[in-house]
C-alpha positions as CSV (number, residue, x, y, z in Angstrom):
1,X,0.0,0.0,0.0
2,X,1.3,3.0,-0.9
3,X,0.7,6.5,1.7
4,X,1.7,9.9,0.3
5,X,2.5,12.3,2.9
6,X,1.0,15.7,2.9
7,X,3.7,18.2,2.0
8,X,4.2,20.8,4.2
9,X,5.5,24.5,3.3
10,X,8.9,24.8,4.6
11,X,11.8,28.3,4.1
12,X,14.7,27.6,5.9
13,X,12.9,24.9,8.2
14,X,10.2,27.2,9.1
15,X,6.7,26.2,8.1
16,X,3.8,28.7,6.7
17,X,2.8,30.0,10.6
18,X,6.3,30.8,11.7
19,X,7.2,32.5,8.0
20,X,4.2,34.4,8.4
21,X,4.6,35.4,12.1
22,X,7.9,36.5,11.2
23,X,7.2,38.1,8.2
24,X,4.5,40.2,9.9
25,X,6.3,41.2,12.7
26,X,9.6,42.4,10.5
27,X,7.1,44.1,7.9
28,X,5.8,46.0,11.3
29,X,9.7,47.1,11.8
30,X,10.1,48.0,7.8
31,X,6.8,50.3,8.2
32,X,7.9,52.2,11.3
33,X,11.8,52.6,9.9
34,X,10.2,54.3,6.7
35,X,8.3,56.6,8.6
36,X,11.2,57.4,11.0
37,X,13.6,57.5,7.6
38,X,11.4,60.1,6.1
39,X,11.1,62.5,9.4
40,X,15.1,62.6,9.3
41,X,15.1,63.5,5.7
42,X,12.5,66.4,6.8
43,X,14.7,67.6,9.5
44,X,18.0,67.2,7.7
45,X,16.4,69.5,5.1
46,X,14.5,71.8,7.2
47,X,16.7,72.2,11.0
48,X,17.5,75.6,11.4
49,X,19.2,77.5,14.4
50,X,22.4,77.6,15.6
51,X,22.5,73.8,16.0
52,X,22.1,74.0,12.1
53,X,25.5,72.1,11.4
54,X,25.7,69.5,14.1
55,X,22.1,68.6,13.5
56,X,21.8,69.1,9.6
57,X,24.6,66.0,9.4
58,X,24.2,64.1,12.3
59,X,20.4,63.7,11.0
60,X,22.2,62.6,7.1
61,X,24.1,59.9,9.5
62,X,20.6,59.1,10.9
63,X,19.0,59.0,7.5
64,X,22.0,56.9,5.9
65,X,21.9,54.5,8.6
66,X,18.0,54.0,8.5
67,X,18.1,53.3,4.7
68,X,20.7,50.7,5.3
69,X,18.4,48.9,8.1
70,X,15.7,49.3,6.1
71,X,17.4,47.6,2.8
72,X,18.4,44.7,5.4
73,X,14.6,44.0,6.6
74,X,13.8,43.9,3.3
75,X,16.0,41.6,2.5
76,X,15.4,39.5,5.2
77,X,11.9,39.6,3.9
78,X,12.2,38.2,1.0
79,X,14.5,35.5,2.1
80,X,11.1,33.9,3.8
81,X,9.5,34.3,0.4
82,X,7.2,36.7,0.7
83,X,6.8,40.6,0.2
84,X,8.1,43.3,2.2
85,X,5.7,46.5,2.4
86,X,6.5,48.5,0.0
87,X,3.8,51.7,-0.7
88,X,4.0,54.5,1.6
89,X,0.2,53.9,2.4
90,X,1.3,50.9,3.8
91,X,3.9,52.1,5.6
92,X,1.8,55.2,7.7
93,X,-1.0,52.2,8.4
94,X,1.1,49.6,9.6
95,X,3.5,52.4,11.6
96,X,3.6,53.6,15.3
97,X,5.4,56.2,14.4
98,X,3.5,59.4,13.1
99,X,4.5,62.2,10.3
100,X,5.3,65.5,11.9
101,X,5.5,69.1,9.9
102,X,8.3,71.0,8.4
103,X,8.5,73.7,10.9
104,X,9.6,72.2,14.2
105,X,12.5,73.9,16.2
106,X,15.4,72.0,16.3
107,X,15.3,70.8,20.0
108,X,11.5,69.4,19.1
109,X,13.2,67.6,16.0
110,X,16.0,66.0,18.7
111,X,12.9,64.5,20.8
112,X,10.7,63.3,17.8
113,X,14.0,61.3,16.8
114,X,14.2,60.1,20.5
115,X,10.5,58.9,20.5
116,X,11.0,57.1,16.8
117,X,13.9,55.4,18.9
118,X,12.0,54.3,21.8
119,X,9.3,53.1,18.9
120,X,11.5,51.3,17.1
121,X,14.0,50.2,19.9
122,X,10.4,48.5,21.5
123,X,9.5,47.3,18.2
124,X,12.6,45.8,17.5
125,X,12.9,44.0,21.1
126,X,9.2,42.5,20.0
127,X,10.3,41.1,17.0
128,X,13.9,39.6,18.1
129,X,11.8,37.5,20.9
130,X,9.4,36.3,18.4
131,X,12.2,35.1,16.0
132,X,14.5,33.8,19.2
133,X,11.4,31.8,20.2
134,X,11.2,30.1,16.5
135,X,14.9,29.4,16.2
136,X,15.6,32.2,13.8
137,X,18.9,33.4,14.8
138,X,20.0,34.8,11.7
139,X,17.2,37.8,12.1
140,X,17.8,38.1,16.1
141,X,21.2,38.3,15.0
142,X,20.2,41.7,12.5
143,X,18.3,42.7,15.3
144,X,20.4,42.6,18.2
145,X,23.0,45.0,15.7
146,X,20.4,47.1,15.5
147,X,19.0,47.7,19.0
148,X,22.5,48.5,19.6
149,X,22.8,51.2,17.5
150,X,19.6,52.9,18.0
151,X,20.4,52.6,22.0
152,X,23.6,54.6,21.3
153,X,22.5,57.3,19.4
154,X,19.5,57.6,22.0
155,X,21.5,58.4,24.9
156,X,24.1,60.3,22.4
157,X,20.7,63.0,21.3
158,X,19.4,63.0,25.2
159,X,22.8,63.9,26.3
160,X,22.9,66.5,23.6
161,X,19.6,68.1,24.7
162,X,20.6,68.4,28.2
């Protein structure tokens, strides 16, 4: 007698669920960084004041840095198979983090960037446990580098307020 065995869906050992839970929860991540990306290129182009210079680069840094993360998200994305977010209607629907205007002072720029931190920081500790509980080192891994980074530059803009 011969029994055929159901296939099941497997990416890099993970089945359909634990693709999709991860997928879902980095596609979260990818929404919020885009958001977060496009409020530094708003204040890199629009900071004004006498911490013009310090700000007006340190936010390009910011900026750079995001579109790096975000290319690596994506990335990781598409290594499950599936889609990363990709239309900016997306992004502000899936996204914590909100648009702000083009006329902030520079100090209320400095603490919208520290609020995207804690936003993304939060997000980005939510998503490593979900991968770390389904075995997926490789984006823990991303996401640890990350959380790293965006710790450091927190307490480097709150020391720069004070």
């Amino acid at each position: 007698m011969i029994t055929s065995e159901k296939r099941v869906f497997k990416k890099l050992g993970y089945n359909a669920d634990e693709s999709e839970k991860i997928v879902k929860s980095l596609n979260k991540l990818l929404a919020n960084y885009h958001v977060h990306y496009q409020k530094l290129r708003n204040f890199h182009w629009n900071v004004t004041g006498g911490d013009f210079f310090d700000l007006h680069e340190k936010f390009e840094e910011l900026y750079t840095e995001s579109f790096e993360n975000i290319d690596l998200i994506a990335e990781r994305i598409r290594i499950f198979g599936m889609t990363p977010l990709s239309l900016i209607k997306d992004y502000l629907e899936h996204s914590d983090i909100t648009e702000v205007g083009t006329d902030l002072p520079s100090d209320e720029m400095v603490k919208e960037v520290l609020k995207d931190f804690e936003i993304l920081a939060e997000n980005m500790n939510d998503c490593a446990e979900k991968v770390a509980d389904l075995g997926d080192s490789a984006t823990e891994d991303m996401l640890i580098a990350m959380i790293k980074s965006i710790e450091l530059h927190h307490w480097m803009l709150t020391s720069f307020l004070k």
